[in-house]
N, C-alpha and C positions, 0 to 999 in steps of 0.2 A: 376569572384569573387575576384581579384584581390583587386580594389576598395572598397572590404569592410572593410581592414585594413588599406586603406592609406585614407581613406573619416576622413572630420573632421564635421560633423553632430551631432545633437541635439545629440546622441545618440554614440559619438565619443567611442572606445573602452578603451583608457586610464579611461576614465570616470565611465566605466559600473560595475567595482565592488561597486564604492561608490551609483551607483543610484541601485543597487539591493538592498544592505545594507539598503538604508534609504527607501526602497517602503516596504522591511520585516519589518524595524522598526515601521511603519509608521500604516498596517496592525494590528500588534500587538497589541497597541495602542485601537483599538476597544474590543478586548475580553482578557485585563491583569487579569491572578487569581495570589489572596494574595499568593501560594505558590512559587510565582516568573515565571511562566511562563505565556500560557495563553490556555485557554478553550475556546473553541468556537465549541457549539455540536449544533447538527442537530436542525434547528427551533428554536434557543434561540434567545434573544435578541441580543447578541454577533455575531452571527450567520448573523442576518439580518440585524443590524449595519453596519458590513463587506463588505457584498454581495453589499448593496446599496454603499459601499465606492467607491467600486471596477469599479461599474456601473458607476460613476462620473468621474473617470478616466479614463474610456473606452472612455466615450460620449465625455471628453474634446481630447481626443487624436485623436477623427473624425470617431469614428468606429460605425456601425450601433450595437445598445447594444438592446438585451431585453432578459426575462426571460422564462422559459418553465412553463411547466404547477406546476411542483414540485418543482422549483427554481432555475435549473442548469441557472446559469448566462452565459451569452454567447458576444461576441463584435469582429462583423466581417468586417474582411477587402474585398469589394465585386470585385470578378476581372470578367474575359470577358467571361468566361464560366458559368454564375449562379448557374448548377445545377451540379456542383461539387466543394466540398469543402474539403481541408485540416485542420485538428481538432489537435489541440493541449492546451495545458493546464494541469489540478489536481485537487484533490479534497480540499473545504475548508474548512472543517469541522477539530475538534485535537481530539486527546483522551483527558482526562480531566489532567490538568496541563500542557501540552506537549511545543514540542517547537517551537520555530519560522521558521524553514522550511520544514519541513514536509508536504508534500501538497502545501502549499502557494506559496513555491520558485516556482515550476512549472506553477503557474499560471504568478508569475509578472513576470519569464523568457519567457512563450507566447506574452504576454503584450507588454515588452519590444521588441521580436524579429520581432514581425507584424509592429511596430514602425517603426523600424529598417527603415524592405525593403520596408514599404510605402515609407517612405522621400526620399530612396537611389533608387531605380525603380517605385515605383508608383502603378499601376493596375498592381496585379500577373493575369494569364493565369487562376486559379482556385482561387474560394474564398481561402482567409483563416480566420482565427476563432479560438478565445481564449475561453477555455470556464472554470467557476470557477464551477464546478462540486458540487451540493448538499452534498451528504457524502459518505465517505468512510470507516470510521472507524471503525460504530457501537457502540459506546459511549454511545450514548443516549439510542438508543433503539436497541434490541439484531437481527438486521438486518445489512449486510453490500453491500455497494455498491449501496444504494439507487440511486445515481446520474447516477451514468453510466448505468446503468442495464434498467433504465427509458428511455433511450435515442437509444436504440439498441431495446428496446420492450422488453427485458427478465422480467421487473418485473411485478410483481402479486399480487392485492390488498390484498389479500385473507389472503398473509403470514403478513402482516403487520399492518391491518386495526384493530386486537385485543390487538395489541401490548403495555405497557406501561411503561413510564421510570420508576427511580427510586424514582421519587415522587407520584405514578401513574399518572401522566397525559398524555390519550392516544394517541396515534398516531397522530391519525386523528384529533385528537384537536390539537394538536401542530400546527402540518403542515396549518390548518385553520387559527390560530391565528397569524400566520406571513402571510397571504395573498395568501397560494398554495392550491391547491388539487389534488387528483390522476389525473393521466394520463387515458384516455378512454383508455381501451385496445384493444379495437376492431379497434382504428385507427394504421394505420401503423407504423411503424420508420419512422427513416429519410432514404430518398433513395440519397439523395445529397451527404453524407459524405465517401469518398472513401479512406481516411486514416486519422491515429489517430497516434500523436506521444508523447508522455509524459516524460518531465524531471525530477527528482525525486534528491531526495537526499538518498545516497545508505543504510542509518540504518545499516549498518556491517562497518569491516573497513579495508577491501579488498584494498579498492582504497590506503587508505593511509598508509598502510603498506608497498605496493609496487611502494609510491611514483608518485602515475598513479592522470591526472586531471578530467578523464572524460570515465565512465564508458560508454560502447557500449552493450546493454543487448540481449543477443541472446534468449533466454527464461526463462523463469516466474517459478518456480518449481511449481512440485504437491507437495498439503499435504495431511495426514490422522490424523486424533487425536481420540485419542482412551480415553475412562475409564475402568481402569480394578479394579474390587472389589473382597478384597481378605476375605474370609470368614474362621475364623477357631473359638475360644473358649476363649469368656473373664474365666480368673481366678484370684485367689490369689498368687500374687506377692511372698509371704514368702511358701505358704506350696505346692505351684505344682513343685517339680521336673523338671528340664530341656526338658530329654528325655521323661515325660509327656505330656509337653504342644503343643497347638494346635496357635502356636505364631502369629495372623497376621499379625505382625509389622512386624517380621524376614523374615520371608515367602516375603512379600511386598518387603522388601530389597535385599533379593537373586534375586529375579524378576528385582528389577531394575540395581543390578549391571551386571547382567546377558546379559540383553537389552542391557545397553549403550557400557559391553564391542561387544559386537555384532556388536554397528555401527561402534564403530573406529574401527573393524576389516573389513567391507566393507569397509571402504575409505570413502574419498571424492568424491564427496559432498554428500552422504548423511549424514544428519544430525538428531538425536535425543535427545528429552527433556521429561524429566519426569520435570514440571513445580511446580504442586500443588500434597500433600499429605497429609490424612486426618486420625488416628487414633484415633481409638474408643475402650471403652470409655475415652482414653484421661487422665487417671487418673496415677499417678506418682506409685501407689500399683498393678496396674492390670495389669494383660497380656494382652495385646489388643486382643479383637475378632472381629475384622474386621479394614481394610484397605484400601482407596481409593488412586489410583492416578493416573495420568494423564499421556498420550506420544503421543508428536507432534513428524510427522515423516516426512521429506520432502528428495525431490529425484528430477532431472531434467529428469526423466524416470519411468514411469509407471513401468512397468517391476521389476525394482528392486523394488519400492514400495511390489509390492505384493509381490515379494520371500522375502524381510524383513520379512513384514507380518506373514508373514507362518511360517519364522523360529521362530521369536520370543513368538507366540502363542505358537508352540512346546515346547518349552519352557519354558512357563509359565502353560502348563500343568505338564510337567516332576515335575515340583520345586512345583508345588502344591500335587502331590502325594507323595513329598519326605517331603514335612512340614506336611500329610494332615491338610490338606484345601482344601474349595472351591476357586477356581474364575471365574471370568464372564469377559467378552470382551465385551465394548459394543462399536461401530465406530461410529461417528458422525459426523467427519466432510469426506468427500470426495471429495477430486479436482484431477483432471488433470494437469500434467504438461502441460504448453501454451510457444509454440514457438513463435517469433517473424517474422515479415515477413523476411525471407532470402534477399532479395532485397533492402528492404529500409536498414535492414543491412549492405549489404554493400555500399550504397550510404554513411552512415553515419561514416561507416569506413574509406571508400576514401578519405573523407570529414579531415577526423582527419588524416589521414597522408600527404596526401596534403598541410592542413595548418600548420601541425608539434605538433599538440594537441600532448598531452602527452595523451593515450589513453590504455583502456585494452577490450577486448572483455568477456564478463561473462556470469553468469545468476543471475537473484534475486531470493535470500533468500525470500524475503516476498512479501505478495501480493499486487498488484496494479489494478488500474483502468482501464488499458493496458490490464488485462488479459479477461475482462469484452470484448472491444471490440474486441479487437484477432479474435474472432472464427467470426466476423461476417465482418470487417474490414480489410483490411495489416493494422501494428500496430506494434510501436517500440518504445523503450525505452531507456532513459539515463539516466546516473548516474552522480551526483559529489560525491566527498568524505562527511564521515563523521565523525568529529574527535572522535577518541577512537571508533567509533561505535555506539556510543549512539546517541539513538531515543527517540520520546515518553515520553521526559522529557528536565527541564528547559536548561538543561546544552548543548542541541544539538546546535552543530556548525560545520559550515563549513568556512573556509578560503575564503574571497569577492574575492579573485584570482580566484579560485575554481571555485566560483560562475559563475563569467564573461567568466569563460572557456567555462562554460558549456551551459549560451546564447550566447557563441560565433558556439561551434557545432549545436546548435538548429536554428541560422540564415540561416547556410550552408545549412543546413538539408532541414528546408520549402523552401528557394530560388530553392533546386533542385527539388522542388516537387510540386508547385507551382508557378514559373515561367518558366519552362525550359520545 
């Protein structure tokens, strides 16, 4: 591996932060929104502007390109084994406004890295393969993981097929009008694809706090996200007494100072967010009677998930008998925490202290497409930084060093895993 730092190829490393930079820039370009960033949801125009870009420069770069039945774009480089392939890439789909690497870098860092080790060895030993993933976000319509989930066989017309954005136009006509359709369920997966690895940009700002270039992801956290509704007695603001009143508002607030002091007293990492809060009726005279709000709860271990769980519901019973009020719990979202494969772990660790990467080993905060194939795949994950931590808006960025570090550990990565 020596020669991949001292090579002076299309793809020379001095080079590689300005060619990441101007292939995001370039991406972009297809789906700008007036808010200054750019949108590009699941089956828009923008969406399949993109996709077809993306195809162009697959095909010009000599890669065999075509699409799935739902639109995961895909451009493989084909080696001596056929029926094993190494899968790398992201999803390309934004939240609406978002920014320019989220998703996408993962893709033109595939792009570029298959590049790469064609020109510099040629036929790898296993295919390998870029694939720009249909969506991940859930933007469009209240589904996430369309892409990946398609590809592994987990998805399911059923949940999706009634589905409609927020123009109503439904699912299934979206997806029709850009040229896809469901996948037959009754056919198999793929049985070719024997690992998945995904470059990401880290949306926290872990990396850059501790000055680190290239995030090594050990596992994916679980979440839970809960609604809890808090039920007590709208009144009159002037004539109900304190020690009268049935407050939901107050009630709600002892509940959530209550929660978050709980988590910083677990530690790290877990982490909790009371996001969104709803008081009824809302009026500047009334005692609120009733309260909504929200708590995302993540954990790199089950385990604690639940005993959070437990303790904080106790909790939020205690504090409702002492406001009386009602409240209700209701769970909606439930995930698992997903490990990453231990092994390609540490190939990609080696990899970063061998070549001197500046490197930290983690887990993510938020979910990825990696956690999709995990349970079915080995499946790993990298990080670059991202400044201040912001995501999911115009402002996201990451340093073109950064960048180039992080196709430079992704090169390492497939050469050991497809040629060796």
């Amino acid at each position: 591996m020596e020669d991949l730092i001292k090579c002076h190829g299309k793809l020379e490393f001095e080079n590689l932060a300005i060619r990441i930079v101007k292939r995001l820039e370039w991406l972009g370009t297809f789906a700008k929104d007036p808010g200054g960033g750019i949108t590009r949801l699941l089956y828009s125009k923008q969406w399949t502007d993109t996709q077809r870009a993306l195809k162009s420069w697959m095909e010009t770069e000599g890669l065999k390109v075509q699409f799935d039945e739902v639109g995961n774009l895909s451009g493989v480089l084909k080696g001596q084994n056929h029926g094993e392939t190494v899968l790398t890439g992201s999803h390309i789909d934004t939240v609406k406004n978002g920014g320019l690497y989220d998703g996408q870098y993962g893709i033109v860092a595939g792009i570029l890295a298959i590049i790469f080790l064609k020109e510099q060895y040629g036929m790898p030993k296993r295919n390998l393969e870029v694939v720009s993933l249909a969506e991940e976000e859930g933007s469009r319509f209240p589904y996430c993981f369309w892409g990946s989930k398609n590809i592994v066989g987990s998805a399911i017309k059923k949940d999706v097929e009634n589905l409609v954005d927020s123009n109503g136009v439904p699912f299934a006509k979206a997806m029709s009008k850009a040229g896809f359709a469901f996948r037959e369920e009754k056919k198999a997966p793929r049985q070719d694809l024997k690992i998945f690895v995904e470059v990401h940009v880290e949306q926290g700002n872990v990396l850059e706090n501790e000055n680190k270039s290239v995030g090594v992801v050990k596992s994916i956290v679980g979440q839970r996200r809960f609604t809890i509704e808090v039920t007590g007695e709208a009144n009159h603001a002037g004539t109900t007494p304190m020690n009268y009143r049935k407050d939901a508002a107050f009630a709600a607030s002892h509940m959530i100072h209550e929660m978050l002091n709980l988590a910083k007293q677990y530690g790290e990492p877990l982490v909790a967010t009371v996001g969104r809060i709803d008081i009824s009726p809302n009026i500047a005279n009334v005692v609120p009677g009733k309260a909504v709000f929200t708590l995302d709860l993540r954990h790199i271990d089950k385990h604690v998930i639940v005993h959070f769980t437990e303790a904080f519901t106790e909790k939020i019973k205690d504090i409702s008998r002492e406001h009386e009020v009602d409240a209700t719990i209701e769970k909606w979202l439930d995930t698992d925490p997903v490990p990453m494969d231990p092994k390609i772990v540490e190939i990609i660790e080696n990899h970063c202290m061998e070549k001197n990467l500046s490197y930290k080993v983690m887990h993510s905060g938020a979910g990825h497409d990696a956690q999709i194939f995990a349970p079915f795949i080995p499946t790993a994950m990298l990080f670059v930084p991202s400044h201040k931590g912001i995501s999911h808006n115009p402002d996201e960025y990451t340093e073109p060093d950064d960048l180039a570090e992080g196709v430079k550990a992704l090169i390492g990565t497939l050469y050991e895993l497809a040629y060796k």
